[in-house]
C-alpha positions as MATLAB code, in Angstrom:
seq = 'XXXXXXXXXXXXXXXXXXXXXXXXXXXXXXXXXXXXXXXXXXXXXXXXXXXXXXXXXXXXXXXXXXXXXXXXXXXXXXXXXXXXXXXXXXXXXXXXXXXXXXXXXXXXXXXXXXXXXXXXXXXXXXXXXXXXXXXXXXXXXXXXXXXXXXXXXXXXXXXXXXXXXXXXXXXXXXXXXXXXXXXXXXXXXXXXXXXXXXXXXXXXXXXXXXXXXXXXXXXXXXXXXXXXXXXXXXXXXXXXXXXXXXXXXXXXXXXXXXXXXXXXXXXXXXXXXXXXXXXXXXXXXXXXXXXXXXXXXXXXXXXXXXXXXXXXXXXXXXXXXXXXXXXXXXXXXXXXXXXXXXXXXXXX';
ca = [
       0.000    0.000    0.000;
       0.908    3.219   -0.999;
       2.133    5.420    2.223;
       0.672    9.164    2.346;
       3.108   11.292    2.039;
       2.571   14.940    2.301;
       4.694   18.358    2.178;
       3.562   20.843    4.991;
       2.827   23.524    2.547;
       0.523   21.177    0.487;
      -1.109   20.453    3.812;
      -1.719   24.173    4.428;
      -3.874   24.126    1.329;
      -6.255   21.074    1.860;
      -9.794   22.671    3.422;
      -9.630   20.020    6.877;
     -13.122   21.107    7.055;
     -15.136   19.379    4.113;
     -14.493   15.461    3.888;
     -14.688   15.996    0.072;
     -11.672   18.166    0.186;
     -10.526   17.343   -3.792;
      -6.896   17.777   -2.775;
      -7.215   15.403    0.140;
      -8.937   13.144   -1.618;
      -5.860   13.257   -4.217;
      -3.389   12.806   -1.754;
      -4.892   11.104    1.386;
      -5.817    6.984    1.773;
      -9.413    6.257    0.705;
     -10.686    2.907    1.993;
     -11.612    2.529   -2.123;
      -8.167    1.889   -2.548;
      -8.111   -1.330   -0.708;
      -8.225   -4.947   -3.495;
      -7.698   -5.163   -7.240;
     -10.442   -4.756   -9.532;
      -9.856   -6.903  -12.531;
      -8.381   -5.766  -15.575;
      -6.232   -3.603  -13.030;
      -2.797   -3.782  -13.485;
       0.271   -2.870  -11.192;
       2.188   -1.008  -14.334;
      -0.801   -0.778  -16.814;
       1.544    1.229  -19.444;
       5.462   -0.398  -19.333;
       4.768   -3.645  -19.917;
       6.796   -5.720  -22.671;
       6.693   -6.107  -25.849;
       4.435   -3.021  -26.432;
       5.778   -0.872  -23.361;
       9.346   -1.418  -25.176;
      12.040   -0.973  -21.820;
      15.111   -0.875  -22.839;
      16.378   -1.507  -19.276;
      15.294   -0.848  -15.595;
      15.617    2.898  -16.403;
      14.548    3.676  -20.412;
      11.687    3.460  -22.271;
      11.655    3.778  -26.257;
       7.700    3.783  -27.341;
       7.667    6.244  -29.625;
      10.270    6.518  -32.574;
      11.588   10.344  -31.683;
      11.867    9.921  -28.536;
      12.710    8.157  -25.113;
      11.709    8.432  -21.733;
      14.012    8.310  -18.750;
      13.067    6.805  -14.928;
      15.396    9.267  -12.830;
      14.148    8.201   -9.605;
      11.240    6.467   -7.897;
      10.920    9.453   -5.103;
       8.636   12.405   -5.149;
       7.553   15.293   -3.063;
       4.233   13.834   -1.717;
       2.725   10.681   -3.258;
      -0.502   11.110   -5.649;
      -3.659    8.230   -4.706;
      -4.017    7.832   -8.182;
      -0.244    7.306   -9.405;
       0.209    4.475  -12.458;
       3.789    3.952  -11.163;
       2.858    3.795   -7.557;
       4.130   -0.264   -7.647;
       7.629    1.200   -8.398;
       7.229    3.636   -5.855;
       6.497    1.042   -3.032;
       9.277   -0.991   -4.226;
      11.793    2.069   -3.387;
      13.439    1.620   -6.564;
      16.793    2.649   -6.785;
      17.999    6.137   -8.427;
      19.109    5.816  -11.660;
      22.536    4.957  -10.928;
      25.924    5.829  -13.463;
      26.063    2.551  -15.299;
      22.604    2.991  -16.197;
      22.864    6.869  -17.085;
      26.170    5.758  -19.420;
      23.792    2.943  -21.040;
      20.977    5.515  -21.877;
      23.098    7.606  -23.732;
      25.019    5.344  -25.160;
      20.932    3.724  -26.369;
      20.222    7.733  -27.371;
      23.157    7.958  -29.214;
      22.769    5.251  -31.347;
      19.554    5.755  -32.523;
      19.242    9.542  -34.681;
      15.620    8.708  -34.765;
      15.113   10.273  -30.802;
      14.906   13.684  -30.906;
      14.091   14.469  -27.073;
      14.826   12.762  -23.507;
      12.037   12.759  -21.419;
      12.903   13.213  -17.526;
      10.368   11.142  -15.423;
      10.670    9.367  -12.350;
       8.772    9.101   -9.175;
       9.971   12.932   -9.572;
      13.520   14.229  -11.303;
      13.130   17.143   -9.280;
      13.480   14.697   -5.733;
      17.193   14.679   -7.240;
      19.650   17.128   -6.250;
      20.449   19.481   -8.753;
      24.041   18.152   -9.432;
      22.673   15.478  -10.605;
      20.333   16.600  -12.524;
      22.911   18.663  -14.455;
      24.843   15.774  -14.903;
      22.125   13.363  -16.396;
      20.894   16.685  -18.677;
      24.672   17.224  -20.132;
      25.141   13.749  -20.559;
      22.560   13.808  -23.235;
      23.157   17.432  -24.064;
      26.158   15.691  -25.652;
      24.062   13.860  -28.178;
      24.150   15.727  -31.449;
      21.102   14.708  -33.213;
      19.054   15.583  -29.228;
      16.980   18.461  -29.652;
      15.035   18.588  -26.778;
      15.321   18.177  -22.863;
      12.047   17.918  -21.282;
      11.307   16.871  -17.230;
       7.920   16.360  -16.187;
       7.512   17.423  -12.231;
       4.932   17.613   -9.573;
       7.621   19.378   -7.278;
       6.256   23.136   -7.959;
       2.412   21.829   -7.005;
       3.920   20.279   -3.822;
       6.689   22.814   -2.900;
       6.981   25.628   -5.202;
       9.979   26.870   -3.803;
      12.296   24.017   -4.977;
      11.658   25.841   -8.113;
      13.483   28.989   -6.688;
      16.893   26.575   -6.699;
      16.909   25.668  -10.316;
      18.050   28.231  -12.330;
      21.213   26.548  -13.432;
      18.940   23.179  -14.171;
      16.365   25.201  -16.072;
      18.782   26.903  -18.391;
      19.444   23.444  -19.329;
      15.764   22.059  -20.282;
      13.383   22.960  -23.397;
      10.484   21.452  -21.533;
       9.262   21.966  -18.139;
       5.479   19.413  -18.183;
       3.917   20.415  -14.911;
       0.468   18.254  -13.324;
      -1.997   20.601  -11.698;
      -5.331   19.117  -10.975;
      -6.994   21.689   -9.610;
      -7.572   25.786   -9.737;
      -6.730   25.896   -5.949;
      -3.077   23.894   -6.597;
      -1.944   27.568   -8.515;
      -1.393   29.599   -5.457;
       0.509   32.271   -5.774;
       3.649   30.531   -4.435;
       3.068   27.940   -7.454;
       2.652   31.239   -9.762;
       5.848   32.376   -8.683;
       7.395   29.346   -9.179;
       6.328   29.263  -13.031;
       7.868   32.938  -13.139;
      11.541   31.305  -12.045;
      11.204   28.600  -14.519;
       9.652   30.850  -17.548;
      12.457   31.890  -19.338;
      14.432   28.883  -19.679;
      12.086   26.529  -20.861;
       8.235   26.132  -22.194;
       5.514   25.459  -19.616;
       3.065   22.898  -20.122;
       0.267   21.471  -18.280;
      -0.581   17.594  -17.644;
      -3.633   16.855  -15.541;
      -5.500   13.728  -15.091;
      -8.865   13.801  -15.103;
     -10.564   12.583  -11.654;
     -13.642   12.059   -9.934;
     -14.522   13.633   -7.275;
     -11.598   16.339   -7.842;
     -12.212   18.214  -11.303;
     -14.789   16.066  -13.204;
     -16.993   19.225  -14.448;
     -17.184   21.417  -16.905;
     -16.637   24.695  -14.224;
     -13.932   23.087  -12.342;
     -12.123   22.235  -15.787;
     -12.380   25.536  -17.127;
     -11.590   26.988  -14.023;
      -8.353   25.166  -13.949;
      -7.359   26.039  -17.706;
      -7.786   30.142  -16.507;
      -5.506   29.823  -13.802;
      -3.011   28.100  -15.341;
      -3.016   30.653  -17.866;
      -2.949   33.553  -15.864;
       0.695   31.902  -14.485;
       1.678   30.773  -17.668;
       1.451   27.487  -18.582;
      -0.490   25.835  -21.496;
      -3.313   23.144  -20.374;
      -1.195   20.401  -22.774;
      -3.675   17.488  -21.855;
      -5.875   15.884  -19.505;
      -5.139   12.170  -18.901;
      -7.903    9.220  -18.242;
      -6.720    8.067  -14.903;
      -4.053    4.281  -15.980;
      -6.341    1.083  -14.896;
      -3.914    0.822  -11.584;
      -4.852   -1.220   -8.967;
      -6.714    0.620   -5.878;
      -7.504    3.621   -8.347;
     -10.965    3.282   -9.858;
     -12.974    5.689   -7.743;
     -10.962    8.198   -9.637;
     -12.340    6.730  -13.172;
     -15.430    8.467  -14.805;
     -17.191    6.433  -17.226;
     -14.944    6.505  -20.060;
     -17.957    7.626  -22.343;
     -19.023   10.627  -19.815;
     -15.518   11.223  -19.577;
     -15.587   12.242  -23.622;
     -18.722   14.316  -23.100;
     -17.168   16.511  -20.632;
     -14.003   17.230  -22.371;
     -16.120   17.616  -25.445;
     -18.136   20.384  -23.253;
     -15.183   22.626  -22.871;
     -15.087   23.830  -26.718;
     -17.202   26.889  -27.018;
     -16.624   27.680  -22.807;
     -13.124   27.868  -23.424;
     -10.872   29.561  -26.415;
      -8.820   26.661  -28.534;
      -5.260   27.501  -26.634;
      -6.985   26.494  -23.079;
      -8.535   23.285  -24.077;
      -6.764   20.296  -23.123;
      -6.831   16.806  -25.153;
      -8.320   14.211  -23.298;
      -5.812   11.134  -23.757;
      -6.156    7.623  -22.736;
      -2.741    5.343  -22.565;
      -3.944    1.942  -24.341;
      -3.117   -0.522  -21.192;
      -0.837   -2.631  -23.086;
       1.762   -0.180  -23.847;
       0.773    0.217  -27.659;
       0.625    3.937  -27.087;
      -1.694    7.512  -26.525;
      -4.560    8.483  -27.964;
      -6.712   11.822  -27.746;
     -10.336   10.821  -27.163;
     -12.678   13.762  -28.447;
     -16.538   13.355  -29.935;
     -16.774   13.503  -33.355;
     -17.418   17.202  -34.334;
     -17.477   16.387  -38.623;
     -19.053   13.563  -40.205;
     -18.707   13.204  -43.731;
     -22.703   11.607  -45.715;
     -21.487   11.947  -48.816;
     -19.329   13.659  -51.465;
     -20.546   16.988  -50.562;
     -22.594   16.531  -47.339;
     -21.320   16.617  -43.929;
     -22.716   16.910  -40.388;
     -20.930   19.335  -38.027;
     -21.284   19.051  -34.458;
     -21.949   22.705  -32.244;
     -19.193   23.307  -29.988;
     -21.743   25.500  -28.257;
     -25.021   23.505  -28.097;
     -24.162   20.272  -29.235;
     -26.754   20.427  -31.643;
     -26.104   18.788  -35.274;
     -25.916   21.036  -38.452;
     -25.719   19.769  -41.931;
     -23.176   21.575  -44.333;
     -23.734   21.218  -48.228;
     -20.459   22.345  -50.479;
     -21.137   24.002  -53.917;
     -23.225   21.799  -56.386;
     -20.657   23.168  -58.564;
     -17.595   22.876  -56.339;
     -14.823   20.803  -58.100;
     -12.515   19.056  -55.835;
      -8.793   19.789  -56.238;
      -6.272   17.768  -58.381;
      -3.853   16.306  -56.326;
      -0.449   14.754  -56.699;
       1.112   11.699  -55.865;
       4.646   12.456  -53.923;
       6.262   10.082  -56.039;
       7.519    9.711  -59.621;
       6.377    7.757  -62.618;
       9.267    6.722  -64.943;
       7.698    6.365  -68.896;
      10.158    6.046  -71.527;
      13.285    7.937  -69.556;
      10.971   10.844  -68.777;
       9.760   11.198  -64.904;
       6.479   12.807  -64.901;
       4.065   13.386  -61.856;
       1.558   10.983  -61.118;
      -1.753   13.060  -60.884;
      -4.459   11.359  -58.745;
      -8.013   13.002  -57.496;
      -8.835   13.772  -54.154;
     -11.618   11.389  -53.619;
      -8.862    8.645  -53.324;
      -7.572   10.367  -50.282;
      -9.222    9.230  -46.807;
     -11.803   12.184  -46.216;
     -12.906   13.756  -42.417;
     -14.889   10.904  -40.150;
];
């Protein structure tokens, strides 16, 4: 079982009042917790051949680029955590043998672009470390991008205050703030240290009981951008054993996403994403908003209402000629292969 762990200035923010507190019930035991409910999984999202580990430490899903397990420790510990198994376990830091193997993985494939910094929580590392791993890959030629994903400045904003030298050194701070009342204006000020050194990004997870409607949601996107931070996406709570109380119906789950275009502008609205459980990858979940009848009728949903419009193109509209990228060779001459648009998969 999962120990609560709490920083004192986290506690000062929990309302001890109301027993439906969202941020205690994000970060205090709930007897829900207690069995496994079938098809729960203690690491839902790493396992082989789909989670594709490369070792204890790195994980290469995606073909540009890898993700890195720094540590297993954090600044308080999250109910609702996918890698809370790994965190029980204490896992060791990522030690230097490992850190020489990851790069020397990186290195050899051009195809990774970035080096994601996960854990438990990089920022539970000191920051010599943290320099080190960063230049290690910094290194890497072909490595565009640094990016560490953190809980630390929801927890204690002022570890943020420490890591100027670290932040000159990352493209990509991901942050995971749940809730309007997590951006104090400690955790505002810690976004202001970090601004200009990297781009700041917000990942939530979606949970019940702490932000599952539409008001909360939008609440949440304002504050985050009035300190600065982009609401990035909104993840469907990982089928992890002792976790689903937290787990809307995937279906109303959709809706209410779905709900937030037309209360929000486009650069506030987060993508609701679901990790398949067996590793195979993300996806962004949204309801259909275009469906296509025929070859000039389509039915558009309202972003406002939710009420279904049918669009009619032109009767005389002509759809484009398009080309094939690729070249036909006839009799020593290349010429481009013209095709027509209807052979190109149209909006679902």
């Amino acid at each position: 079982m999962l120990t609560v762990k709490l920083t004192e200035y986290y506690r000062s923010l929990i309302d001890w009042s109301d027993p439906d507190d969202p941020l205690a019930r994000m970060t205090l035991f709930a007897e829900e917790e207690i069995g496994q409910t079938s098809p729960e999984d203690p690491e839902p999202t790493v396992d082989p051949p789909q989670g594709n580990p490369v070792s204890r430490v790195l994980i290469h899903r995606y073909p540009d680029r890898a993700l890195l397990l720094t540590t297993s420790r954090c600044a308080a510990h999250c109910r609702y955590c996918f890698r809370k198994d790994r965190i029980e376990r204490h896992e060791a830091d990522l030690d230097d043998a490992e850190l020489a193997e990851a790069v020397a993985y990186v290195a050899a494939h051009s195809s990774i672009r970035e080096i994601i910094l996960s854990g438990g929580d990089p920022l539970a590392l000191p920051n010599a470390r943290l320099l080190e791993i960063i230049n290690a890959f910094r290194r890497i030629p072909h490595l565009g991008s640094v990016r560490v994903h953190t809980r630390f400045p929801v927890y204690q904003p002022a570890r943020c205050n420490t890591l100027a030298e670290v932040a000159k050194q990352v493209d990509v701070f991901v942050v995971q703030v749940n809730h309007a009342r997590e951006v104090t204006a400690q955790f505002v000020q810690a976004m202001a240290w970090l601004r200009p050194h990297a781009l700041l990004y917000n990942q939530g997870v979606l949970l019940h009981g702490v932000n599952d409607n539409v008001a909360t949601l939008s609440e949440l996107s304002w504050a985050l951008a009035r300190a600065g931070v982009t609401p990035y996406c909104l993840h469907y709570p990982d089928q992890v054993p002792g976790t689903a109380h937290f787990r809307l119906p995937l279906a109303q789950a959709i809706t209410l996403v779905g709900a937030l275009r037309g209360r929000l502008p486009g650069y506030l609205l987060p993508r609701l994403i679901l990790e398949i459980p067996d590793g195979s990858g993300k996806i962004a979940l949204e309801p259909s908003a275009c469906q296509q009848l025929d070859e000039q009728t389509f039915l558009l949903r309202s972003p406002l209402t939710g009420q279904v419009f049918e669009y009619r193109e032109a009767a005389d509209f002509e759809p484009p000629r398009c080309f094939a990228p690729h070249f036909l060779d006839q009799g020593g001459e290349k010429e481009v292969a013209e095709i027509s648009l209807p052979e190109f998969q149209r909006c679902e």
